[in-house]
Phi, psi and omega in degrees: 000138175217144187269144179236133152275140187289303194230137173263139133047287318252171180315158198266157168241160164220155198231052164309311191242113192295157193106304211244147182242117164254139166302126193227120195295303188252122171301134175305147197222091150295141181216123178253141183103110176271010209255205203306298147329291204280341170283358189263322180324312193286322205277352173296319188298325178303288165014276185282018194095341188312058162350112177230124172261136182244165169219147163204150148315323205244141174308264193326331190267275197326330200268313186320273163010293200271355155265033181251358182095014167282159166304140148217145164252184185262010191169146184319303181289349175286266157033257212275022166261140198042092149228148174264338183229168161224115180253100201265112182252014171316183172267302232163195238255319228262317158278329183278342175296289187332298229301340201272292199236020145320152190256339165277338200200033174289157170281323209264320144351325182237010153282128217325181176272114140113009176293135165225153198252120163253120174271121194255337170302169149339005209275145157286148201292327181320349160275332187284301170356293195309302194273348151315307172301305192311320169298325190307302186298341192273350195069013176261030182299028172269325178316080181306091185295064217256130187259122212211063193269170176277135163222147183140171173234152200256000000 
């Protein structure tokens, strides 16, 4: 049996310092969704080294976050700018449309070129379906879709 690799790698850039693009071992991560589930998910990720930007609906989950040494913005599109990942830790579908595709303050809109999105919510696959056309149609078919949900309790 042999294996092929698809792709190789290539380097992460990070913009610790303006101006300078440095190679940084771990990719910038926005993860929106804060809740029971999604603050231990975010703060592993600080943990483990991971540059992290949040979003939540609720303040207080953000400022918690952010002395654990996370980013936090002010909106989904704030978020998802210079990122590799976007991790949507919503309860479902019904949350996860705005935070993606609102026209003043979606995520998908400011995310990089080749940016991928792990849906981590609650969903059915006819959504996941649902927002791959929507990227297409939107011209992001540069968008990486991973449908990657949770299960368990916090």
């Amino acid at each position: 049996m042999t294996f092929q690799q698809e792709r190789v790698p290539r380097p992460l850039l990070s913009s610790t310092l303006p101006g300078l693009a440095m190679v940084s071992p771990k990719p910038r991560v926005a993860f929106a969704g804060l809740g029971a589930m999604g603050f231990g998910m975010a703060s592993h990720l600080l943990r483990s080294g991971f540059p992290v930007t949040a979003f939540d609906v609720y303040p207080p989950a953000m400022h918690r976050l952010a002395a654990g040494g996370a980013s936090t913005s002010q909106s989904p599109r704030e978020m998802a700018k210079d990122i590799e990942f976007l991790v949507c830790m919503v309860a479902n579908s019904l949350q996860a449309t705005p935070l993606l595709f609102d026209a003043e303050t979606g995520a998908v809109q400011s995310l990089p070129l080749n940016g991928t999105i792990l849906m981590c919510s609650t969903v059915a696959p006819a959504y996941i379906d649902e927002v791959s056309q929507r990227l297409d149609q939107m011209g992001r078919s540069d968008v990486r879709l991973i449908d990657c949900p949770v299960s368990g309790g916090a």
